[in-house]
C-alpha positions as CSV (number, residue, x, y, z in Angstrom):
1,X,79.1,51.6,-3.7
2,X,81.5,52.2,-0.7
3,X,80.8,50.7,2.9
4,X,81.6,54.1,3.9
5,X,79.1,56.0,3.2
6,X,76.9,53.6,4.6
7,X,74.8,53.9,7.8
8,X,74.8,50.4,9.9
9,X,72.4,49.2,12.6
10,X,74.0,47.4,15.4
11,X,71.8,43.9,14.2
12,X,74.2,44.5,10.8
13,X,71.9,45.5,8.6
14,X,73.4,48.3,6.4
15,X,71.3,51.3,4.3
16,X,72.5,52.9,1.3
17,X,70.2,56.7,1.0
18,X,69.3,58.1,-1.5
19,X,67.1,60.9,-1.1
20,X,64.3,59.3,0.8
21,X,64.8,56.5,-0.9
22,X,67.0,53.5,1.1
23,X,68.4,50.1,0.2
24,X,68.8,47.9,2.9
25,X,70.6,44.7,2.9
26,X,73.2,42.9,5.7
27,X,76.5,43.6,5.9
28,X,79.7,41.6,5.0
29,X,80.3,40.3,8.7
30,X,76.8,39.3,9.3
31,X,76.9,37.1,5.8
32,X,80.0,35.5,7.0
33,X,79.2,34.6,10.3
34,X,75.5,33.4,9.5
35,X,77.1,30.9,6.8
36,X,75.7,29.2,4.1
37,X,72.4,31.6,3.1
38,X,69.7,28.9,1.9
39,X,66.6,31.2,2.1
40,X,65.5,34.5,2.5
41,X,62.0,35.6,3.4
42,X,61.1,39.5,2.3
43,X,57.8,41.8,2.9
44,X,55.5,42.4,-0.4
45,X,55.8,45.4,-1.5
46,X,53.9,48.1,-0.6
47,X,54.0,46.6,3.1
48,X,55.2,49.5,5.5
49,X,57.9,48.2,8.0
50,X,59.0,50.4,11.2
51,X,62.4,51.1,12.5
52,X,64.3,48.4,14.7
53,X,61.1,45.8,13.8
54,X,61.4,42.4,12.4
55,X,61.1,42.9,8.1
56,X,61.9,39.3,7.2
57,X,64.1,36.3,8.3
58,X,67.2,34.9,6.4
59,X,67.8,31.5,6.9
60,X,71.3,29.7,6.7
61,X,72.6,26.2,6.7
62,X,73.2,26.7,10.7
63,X,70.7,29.1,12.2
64,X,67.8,31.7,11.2
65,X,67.8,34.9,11.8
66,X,65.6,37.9,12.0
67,X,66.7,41.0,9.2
68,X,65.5,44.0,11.4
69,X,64.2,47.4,9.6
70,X,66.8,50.0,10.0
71,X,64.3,52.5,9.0
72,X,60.4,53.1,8.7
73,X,58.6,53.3,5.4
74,X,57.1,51.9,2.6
75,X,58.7,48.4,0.6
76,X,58.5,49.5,-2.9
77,X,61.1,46.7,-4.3
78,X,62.4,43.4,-3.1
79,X,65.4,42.0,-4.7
80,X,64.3,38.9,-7.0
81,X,67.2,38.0,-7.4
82,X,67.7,36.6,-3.9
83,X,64.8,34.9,-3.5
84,X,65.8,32.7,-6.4
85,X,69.6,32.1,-5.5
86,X,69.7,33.4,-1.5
87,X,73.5,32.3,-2.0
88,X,74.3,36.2,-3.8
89,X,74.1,37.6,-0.5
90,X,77.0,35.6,0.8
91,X,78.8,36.2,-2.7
92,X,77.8,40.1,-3.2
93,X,76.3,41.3,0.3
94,X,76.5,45.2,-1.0
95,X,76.1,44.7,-4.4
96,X,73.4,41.9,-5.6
97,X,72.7,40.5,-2.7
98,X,70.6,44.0,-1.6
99,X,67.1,42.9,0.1
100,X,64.5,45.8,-0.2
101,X,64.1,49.3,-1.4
102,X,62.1,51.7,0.7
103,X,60.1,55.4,0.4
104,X,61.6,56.2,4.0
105,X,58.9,57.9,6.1
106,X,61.1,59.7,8.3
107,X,64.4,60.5,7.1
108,X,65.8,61.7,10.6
109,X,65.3,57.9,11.9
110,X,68.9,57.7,10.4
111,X,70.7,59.5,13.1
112,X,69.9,56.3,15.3
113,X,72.1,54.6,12.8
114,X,75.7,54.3,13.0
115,X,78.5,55.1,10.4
116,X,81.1,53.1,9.1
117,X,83.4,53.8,11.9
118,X,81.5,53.5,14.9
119,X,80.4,50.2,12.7
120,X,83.7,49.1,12.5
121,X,84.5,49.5,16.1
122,X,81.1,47.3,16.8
123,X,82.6,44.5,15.0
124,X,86.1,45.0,16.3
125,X,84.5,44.5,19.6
């Protein structure tokens, strides 16, 4: 997968689209300056999260921090994997260390998002 084809929500949250399916996890520069990822809290599935709302909260060795829904729709995975070793998102934030798949409700939702470049110049700052 290639962070360019990626949308990005200013919170740094990034979505991966597939149809309208989406993969949402947190980019490389949030990992890095929340630190130390110790726990991870994720929706069930089948909960239906909304656009710019709180989803879940990741907790790290400094702070906690609210993982915001960069689009509406229905949870129909949640990555395992990270409940039982929260670390892979600091080791694998694109890869592994993805945090929920959802049935997007309303694909056009992602035009609020931003791509890689306007992304990048967020982070620049």
């Amino acid at each position: 997968m290639s962070v360019e084809e990626l949308k990005y929500t200013k919170e740094h949250e990034w979505v991966k689209v597939d149809s309208d399916m989406a993969v949402i996890g947190i980019t490389d520069y949030a990992q890095k300056e929340l630190g130390d990822i110790v726990f991870v809290e994720l929706p069930e599935v089948g909960v239906k999260i909304t656009q710019t709302e709180s989803l879940g909260t990741i907790e790290a060795v400094k702070t906690v921090a609210d993982l915001f829904a960069p689009v509406s729709g229905e949870v129909i995975e949640v990555n395992d994997l990270i409940e039982n070793d929260p670390a892979v998102v600091n080791r694998d934030p694109y890869g592994e260390g993805w945090f929920v798949k959802v049935k997007m409700s309303d694909k056009s939702e992602l035009d609020n998002l931003l791509s890689y470049e306007e992304y990048s110049k967020l982070i620049e700052g």
